[in-house]
N, C-alpha and C positions, 0 to 999 in steps of 0.2 A: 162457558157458553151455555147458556139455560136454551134447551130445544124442547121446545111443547110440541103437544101432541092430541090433533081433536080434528074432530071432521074428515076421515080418511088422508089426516095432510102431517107430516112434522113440520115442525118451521122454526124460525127463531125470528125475534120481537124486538124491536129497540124505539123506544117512547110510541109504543102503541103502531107504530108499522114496521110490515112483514119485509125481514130482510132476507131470505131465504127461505125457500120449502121444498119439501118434496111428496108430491101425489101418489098415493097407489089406491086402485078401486079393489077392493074384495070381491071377491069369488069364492065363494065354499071354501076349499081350504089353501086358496092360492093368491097370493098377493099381487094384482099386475101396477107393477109401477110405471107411471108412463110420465111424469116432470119433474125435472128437478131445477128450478133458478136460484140464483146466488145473487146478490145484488151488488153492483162495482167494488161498494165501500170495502167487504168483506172479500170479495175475490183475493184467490190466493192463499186463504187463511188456513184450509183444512175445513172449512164448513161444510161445504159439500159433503165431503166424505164422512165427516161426522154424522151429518144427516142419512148417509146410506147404512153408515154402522146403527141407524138407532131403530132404519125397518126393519133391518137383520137379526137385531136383539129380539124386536119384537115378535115375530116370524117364528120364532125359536120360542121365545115364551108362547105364544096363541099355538104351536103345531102347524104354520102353515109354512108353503112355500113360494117361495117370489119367483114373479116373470117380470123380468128388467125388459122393460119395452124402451125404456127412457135408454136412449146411449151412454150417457153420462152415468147411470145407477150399473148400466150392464157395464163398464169398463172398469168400473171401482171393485165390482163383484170378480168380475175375471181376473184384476190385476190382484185380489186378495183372496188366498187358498181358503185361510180361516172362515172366509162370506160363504164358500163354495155350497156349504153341507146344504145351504138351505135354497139352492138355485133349481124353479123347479128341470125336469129331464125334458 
């Protein structure tokens, strides 16, 4: 799954429309993520969660730390220790 990444948004693309993304607005050095949609087709896949591992990767390379405002981003982060390090306090 090719997941781009532009405009404060990850997403993934299939013939030129958005079939998933997920928002987070910057803040100094804190990521607040506040959406994350999947679209039917894709439901179920892991997309999502791929999509949360690629703020987290990112987060981790730039030094910053994520505020899951999104429920869906906060529940992937709680249910995954590895996500933890970069959840801000």
């Amino acid at each position: 799954m090719d997941i781009k990444h532009d405009n404060n948004k990850f997403f993934v693309e299939r013939d030129s429309e958005e079939m998933a993304s997920l928002a987070y607005t910057p803040n100094g050095d804190v990521l607040t993520v506040d959406h994350t949609e999947v679209s039917p087709e894709l439901s179920g896949q892991g997309v999502g969660k791929q999509l949360v591992s690629e703020v987290v990767q990112y987060a981790r390379n730039e030094g910053k730390t994520i505020d899951a405002q999104c429920p869906f981003a906060r529940g992937v982060i709680d249910k995954t220790p590895e996500f933890q390090d970069v959840l801000k306090n």
